[in-house]
C-alpha positions as CSV (number, residue, x, y, z in Angstrom):
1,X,0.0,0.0,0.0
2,X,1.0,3.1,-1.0
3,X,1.9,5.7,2.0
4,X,0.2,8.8,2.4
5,X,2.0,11.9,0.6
6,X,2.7,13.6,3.7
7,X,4.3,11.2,5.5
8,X,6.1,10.1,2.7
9,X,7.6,13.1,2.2
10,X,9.5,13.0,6.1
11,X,12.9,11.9,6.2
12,X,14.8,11.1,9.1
13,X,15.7,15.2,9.5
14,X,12.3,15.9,8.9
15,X,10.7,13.7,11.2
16,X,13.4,14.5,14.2
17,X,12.4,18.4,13.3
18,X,8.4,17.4,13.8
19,X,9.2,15.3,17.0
20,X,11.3,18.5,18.4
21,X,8.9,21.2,17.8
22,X,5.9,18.9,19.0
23,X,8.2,18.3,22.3
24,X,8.6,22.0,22.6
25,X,5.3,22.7,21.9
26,X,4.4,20.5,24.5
27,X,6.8,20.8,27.3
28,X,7.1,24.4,27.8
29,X,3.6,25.2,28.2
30,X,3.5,22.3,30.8
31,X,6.5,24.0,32.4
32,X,4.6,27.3,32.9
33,X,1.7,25.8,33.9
34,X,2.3,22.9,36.3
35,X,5.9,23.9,38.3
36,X,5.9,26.3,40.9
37,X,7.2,30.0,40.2
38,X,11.2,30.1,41.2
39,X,11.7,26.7,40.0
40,X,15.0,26.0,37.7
41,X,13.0,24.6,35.1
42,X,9.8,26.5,34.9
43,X,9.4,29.0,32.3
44,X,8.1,32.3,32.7
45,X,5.6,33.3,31.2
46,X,7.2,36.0,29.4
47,X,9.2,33.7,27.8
48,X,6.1,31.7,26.5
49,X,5.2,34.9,25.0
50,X,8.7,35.6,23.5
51,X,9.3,32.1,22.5
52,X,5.7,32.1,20.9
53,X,7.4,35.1,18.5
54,X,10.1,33.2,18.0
55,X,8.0,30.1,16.5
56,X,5.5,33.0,14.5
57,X,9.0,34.2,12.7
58,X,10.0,30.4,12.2
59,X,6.4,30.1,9.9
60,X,7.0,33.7,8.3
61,X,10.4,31.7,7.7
62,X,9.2,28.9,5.8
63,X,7.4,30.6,3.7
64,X,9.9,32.6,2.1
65,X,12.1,29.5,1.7
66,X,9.3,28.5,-0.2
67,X,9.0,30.5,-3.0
68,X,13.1,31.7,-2.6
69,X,14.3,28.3,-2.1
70,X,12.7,26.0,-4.2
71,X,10.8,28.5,-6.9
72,X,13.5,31.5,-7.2
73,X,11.3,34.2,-6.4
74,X,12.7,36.6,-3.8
75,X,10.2,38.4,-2.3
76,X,11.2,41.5,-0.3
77,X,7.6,42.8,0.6
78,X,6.6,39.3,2.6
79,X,6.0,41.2,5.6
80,X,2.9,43.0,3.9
81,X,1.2,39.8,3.7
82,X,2.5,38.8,7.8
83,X,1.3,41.9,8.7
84,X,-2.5,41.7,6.8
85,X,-3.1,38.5,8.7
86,X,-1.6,40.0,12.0
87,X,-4.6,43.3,11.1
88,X,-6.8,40.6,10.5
89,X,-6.8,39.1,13.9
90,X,-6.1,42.2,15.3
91,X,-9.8,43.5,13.9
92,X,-11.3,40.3,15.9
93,X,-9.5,41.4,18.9
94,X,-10.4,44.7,19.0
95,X,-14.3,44.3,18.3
96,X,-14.4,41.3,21.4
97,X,-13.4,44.5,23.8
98,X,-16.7,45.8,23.7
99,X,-17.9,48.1,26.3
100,X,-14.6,47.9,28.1
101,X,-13.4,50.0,25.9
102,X,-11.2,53.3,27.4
103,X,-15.0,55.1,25.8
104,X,-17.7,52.4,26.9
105,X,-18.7,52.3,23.0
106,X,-20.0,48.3,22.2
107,X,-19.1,48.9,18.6
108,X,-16.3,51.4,17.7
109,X,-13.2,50.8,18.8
110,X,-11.5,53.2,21.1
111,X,-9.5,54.9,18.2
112,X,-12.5,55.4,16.3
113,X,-14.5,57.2,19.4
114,X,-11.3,59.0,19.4
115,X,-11.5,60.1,15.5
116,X,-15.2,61.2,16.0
117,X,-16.3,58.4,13.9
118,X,-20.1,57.9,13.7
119,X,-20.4,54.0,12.2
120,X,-18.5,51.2,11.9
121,X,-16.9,51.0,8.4
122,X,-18.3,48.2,6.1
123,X,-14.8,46.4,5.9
124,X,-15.1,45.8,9.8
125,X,-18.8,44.2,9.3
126,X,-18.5,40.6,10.5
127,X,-15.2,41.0,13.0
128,X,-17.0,40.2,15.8
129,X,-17.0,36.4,14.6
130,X,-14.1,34.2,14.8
131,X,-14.5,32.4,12.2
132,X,-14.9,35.6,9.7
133,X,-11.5,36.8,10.8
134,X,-10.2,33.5,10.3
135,X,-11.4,33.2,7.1
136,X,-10.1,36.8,6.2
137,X,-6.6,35.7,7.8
138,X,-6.2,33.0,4.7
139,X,-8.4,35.3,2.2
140,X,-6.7,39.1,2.4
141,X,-3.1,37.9,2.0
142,X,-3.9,35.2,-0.5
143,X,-6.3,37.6,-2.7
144,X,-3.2,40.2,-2.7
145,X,-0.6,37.7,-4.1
146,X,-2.8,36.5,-6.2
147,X,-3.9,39.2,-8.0
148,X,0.1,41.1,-7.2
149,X,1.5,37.7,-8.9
150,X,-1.1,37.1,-11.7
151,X,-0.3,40.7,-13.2
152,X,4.0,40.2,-12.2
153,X,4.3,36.7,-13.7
154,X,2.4,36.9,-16.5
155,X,4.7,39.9,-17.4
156,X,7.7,37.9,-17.2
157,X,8.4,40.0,-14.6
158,X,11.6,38.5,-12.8
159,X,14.9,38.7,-10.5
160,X,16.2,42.1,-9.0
161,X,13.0,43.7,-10.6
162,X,10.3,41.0,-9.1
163,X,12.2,42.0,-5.7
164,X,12.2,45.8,-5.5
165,X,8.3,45.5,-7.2
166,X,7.4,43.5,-3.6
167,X,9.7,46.0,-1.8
168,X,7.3,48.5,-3.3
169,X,3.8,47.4,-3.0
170,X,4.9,46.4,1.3
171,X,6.0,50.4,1.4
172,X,2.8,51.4,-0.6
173,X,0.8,49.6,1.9
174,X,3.1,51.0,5.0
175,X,2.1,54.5,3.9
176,X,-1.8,53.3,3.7
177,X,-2.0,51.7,7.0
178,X,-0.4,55.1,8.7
179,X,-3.5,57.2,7.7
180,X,-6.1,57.8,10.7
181,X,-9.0,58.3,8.0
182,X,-7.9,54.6,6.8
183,X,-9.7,52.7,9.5
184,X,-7.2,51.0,10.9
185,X,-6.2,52.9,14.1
186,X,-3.3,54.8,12.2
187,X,0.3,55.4,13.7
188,X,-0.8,53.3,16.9
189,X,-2.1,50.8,15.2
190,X,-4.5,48.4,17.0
191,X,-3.5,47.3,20.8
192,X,-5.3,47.0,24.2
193,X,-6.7,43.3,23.7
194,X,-8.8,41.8,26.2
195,X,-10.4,38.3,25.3
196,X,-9.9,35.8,22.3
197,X,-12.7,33.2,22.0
198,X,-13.9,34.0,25.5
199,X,-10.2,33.4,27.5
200,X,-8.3,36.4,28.8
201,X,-5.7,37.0,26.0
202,X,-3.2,38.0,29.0
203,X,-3.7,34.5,30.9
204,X,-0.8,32.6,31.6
205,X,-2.6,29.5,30.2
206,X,-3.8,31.4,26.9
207,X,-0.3,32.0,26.4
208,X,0.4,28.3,26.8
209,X,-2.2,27.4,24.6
210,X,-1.2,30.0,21.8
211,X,2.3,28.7,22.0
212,X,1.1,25.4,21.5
213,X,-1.4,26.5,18.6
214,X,1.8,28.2,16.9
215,X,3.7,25.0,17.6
216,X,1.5,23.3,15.6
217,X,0.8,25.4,12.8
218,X,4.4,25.3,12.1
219,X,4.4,21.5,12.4
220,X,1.4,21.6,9.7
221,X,3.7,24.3,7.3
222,X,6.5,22.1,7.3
223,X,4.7,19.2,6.5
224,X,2.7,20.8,3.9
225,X,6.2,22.3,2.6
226,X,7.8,19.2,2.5
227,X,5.3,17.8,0.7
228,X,5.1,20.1,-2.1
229,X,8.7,20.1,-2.3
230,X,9.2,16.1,-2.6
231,X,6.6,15.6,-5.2
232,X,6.5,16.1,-8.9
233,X,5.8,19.5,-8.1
234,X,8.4,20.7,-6.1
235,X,10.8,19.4,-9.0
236,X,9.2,21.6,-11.2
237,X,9.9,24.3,-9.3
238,X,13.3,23.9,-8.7
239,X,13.2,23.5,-12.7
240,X,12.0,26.7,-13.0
241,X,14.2,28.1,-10.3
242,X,17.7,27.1,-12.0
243,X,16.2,27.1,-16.0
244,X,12.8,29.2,-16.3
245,X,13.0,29.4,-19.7
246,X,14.2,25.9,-20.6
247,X,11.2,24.6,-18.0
248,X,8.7,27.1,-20.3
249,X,10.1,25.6,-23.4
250,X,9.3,22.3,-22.2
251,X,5.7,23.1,-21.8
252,X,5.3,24.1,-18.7
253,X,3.5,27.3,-17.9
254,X,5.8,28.1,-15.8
255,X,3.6,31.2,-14.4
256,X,0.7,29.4,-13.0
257,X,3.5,27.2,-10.7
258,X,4.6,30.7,-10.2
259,X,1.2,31.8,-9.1
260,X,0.1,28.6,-6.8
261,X,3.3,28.9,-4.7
262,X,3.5,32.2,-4.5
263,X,-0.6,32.5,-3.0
264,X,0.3,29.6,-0.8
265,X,3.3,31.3,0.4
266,X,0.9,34.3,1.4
267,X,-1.7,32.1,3.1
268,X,1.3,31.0,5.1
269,X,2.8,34.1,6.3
270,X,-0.8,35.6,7.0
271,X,-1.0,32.7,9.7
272,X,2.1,33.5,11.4
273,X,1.0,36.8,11.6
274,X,-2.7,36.1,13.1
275,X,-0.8,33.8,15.7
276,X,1.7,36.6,16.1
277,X,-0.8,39.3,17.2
278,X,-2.3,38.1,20.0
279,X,1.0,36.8,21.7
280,X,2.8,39.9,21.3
281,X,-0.4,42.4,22.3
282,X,-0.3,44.8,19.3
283,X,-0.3,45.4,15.3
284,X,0.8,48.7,14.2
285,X,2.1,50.3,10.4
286,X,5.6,49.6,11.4
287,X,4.7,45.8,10.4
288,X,4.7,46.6,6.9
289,X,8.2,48.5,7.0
290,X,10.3,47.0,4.1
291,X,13.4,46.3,6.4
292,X,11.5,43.2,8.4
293,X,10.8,41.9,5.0
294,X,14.8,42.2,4.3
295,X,15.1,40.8,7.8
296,X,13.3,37.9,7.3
297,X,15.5,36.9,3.9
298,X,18.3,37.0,6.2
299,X,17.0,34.6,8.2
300,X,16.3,32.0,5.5
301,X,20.0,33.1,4.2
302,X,21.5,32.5,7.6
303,X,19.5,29.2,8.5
304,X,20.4,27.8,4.6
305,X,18.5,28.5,1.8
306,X,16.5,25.3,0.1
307,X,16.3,23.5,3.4
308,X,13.0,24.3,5.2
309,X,14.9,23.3,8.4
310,X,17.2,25.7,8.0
311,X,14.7,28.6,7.1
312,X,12.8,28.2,10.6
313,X,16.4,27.7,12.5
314,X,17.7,30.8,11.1
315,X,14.4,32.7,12.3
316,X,14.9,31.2,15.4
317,X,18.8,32.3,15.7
318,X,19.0,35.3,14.5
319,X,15.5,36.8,16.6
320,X,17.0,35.4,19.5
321,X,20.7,37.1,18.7
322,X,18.5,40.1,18.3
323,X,16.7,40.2,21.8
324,X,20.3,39.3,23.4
325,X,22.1,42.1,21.7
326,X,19.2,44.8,21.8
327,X,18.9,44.9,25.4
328,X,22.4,45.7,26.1
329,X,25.0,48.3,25.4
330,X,25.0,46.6,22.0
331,X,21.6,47.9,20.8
332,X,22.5,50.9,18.7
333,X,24.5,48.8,16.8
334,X,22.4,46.0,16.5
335,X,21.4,46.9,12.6
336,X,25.3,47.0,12.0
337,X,25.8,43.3,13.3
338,X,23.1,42.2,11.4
339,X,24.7,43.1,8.2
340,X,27.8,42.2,9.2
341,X,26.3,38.7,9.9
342,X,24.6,38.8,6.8
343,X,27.7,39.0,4.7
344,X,29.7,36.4,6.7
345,X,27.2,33.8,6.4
346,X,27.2,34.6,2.8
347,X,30.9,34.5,2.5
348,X,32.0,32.2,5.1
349,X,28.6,29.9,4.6
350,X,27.0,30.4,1.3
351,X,24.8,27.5,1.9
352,X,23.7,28.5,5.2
353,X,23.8,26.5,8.8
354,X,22.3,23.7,7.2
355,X,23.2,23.7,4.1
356,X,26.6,23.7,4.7
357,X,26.3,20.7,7.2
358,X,24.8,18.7,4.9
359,X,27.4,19.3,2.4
360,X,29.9,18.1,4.7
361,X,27.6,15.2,6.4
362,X,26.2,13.7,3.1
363,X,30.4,12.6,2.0
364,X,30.9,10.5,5.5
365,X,27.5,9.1,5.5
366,X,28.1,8.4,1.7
367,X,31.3,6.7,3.0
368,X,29.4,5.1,5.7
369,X,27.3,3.5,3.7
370,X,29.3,2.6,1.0
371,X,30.9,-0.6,3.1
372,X,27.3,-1.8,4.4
373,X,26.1,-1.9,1.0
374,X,29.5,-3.8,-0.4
375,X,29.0,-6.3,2.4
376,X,25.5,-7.1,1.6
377,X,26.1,-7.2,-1.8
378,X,29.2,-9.9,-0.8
379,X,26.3,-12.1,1.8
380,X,24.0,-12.4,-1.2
381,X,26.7,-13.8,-4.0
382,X,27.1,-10.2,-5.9
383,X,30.6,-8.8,-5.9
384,X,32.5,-6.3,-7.5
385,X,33.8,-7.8,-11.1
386,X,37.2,-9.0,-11.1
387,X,39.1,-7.7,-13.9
388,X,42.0,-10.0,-13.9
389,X,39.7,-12.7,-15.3
């Protein structure tokens, strides 16, 4: 019998990479909740929160060394679609304050009381569900590259000019988002959450239970990654990745691969950002700012490029280097060392953290192997020719 396509597509990495972040997942929230406060190995809750981030970046990640690492396309405006799902669950958020509200108003939001609006504008109709701003979480980003890549690839629009046109549309969208007649709480964004389904969004065990929920999106990205990239799909995007034109000339339309993985890609960041939201307690404009975009390629670059693992370790690494070096003497220059990292990995570790371990892993274990297979060969009568006969 056939195995399913999604566990088929699991290799031993893989699979160790699912077990770890399930045992993560699992274990630290259980360390918040059930050991005492002062313990060695409970974890504060803060951490939770901060952790929780850490696994939101890892998805944002992943979906960059989708399209980047497998497809070619290097998107620098990724963030805009992060940062529509993160406004997305932010809407929810702020409609389930109600009357506790800074104003007492049941409908408007507190910025809108502010800004002397009378009604609630027709794009917030339907917030107060959760299952509308789920919805709009997958839809919003996944409408935008959509339509953003059915107008770019059909163009032929590629490389260093595909890049600064993402780098664009994320700015264009920046500017947008900072306007108080926008409807989206302007400079300050949207903040002051109270409940999510009914629990107290500051709880110590909603922030167990979001960590776990953003443990195990990232368990179902990966999968769904791996999938797509072991299957007679993924080879045709790495086709059109290293030979675009020889793939098209093959028959391929190259633009609706394009298209799929690029939407999909979206979907996928737009999570990480709804999960973000309510773990770090606000979504404002500076989301959309090209440089977290540029950020995030660095993390796929650093982690290894074409390696999935890599791409979530690399979020993981540098975000943690970040919150180590930004709350010290260090933090001025903390924009400096990222560059500076940056450009070593690039020079020193073109491949990445993983990529450049598997280059030097796959010779011994091809050595390894080489004798187990010779002596198997040997047990069942099959031997290398000799020649002097």
């Amino acid at each position: 019998m056939t195995p399913h396509i999604l566990t088929r597509s699991l290799d031993r990495a893989a699979t160790a990479f699912v077990l770890l972040v399930a045992a993560v997942g699992v274990l630290i929230p259980l360390s918040n909740l059930l050991l005492p406060q002062g313990s060695m190995f409970q974890v504060p809750t803060y951490l939770v929160a901060l952790w929780g981030k850490y696994v939101c970046y890892a998805i944002l990640a992943l979906s960059i060394d989708l399209i980047w690492g497998y497809c070619g396309i290097l998107s620098l405006g990724h963030g805009a679609f992060f940062a529509l799902g993160g406004y997305a669950m932010g809407m929810y958020l702020m409609r389930q304050i109600g009357s506790r509200g800074v104003y007492g108003n049941s409908i408007l939001p507190d910025f809108m009381v502010f800004l002397n609006w009378d009604k609630l504008p027709w794009y917030w109709y339907g917030f107060d569900k959760f299952w509308v701003a789920a919805l709009m979480v997958l839809l919003v980003p996944g409408l935008l590259a959509f339509c953003f890549g059915w107008l770019a690839f059909r163009s032929r629009v590629t490389g260093v000019y595909l890049s600064i046109i993402t780098q664009a549309m994320t700015y264009a969208l920046l500017l947008a988002f900072f306007r108080n007649d926008f409807g989206f709480g302007g400079n300050n964004g949207l903040t002051d959450f109270k409940d999510i389904l009914g629990f107290n969004v500051q709880a110590e065990g909603t922030r167990a239970a979001l960590f776990l929920l953003s443990c195990l999106a990232l368990i179902i990205a990966f999968v769904i990654c791996r999938a797509i990239v072991t299957s007679k799909l993924g080879k045709v995007l790495i086709a059109v990745r290293d030979a675009e034109s020889r793939t098209r000339f093959l028959g391929y339309r190259v633009e609706s691969y394009k298209l799929f993985v690029f939407t999909l890609s979206a979907c996928m960041a737009g999570v990480a950002g709804a999960l973000y939201v309510p773990q770090v307690g606000i979504i404002n404009p500076s989301e959309f700012a090209p440089g977290n975009s540029i950020e995030a390629v660095i993390w796929v670059a650093v982690g290894g490029r074409g390696t999935l693992i890599g791409a979530a370790l690399g979020a993981v690494v540098v975000n943690y280097a970040k919150t180590f070096f930004t709350s010290g003497p260090l933090a001025p220059y903390w924009l400096f060392m990222l560059g500076a990292l940056f450009i070593l990995v690039t020079l020193l570790l073109p491949r990445g953290i993983v990529g450049t371990f598997n280059s030097w892993w796959e010779p011994i274990r091809a050595r390894r192997s080489s004798p187990d297979a010779e002596s198997a060969a040997r047990e069942d009568g099959v031997g290398a020719p000799n020649l002097a006969e």
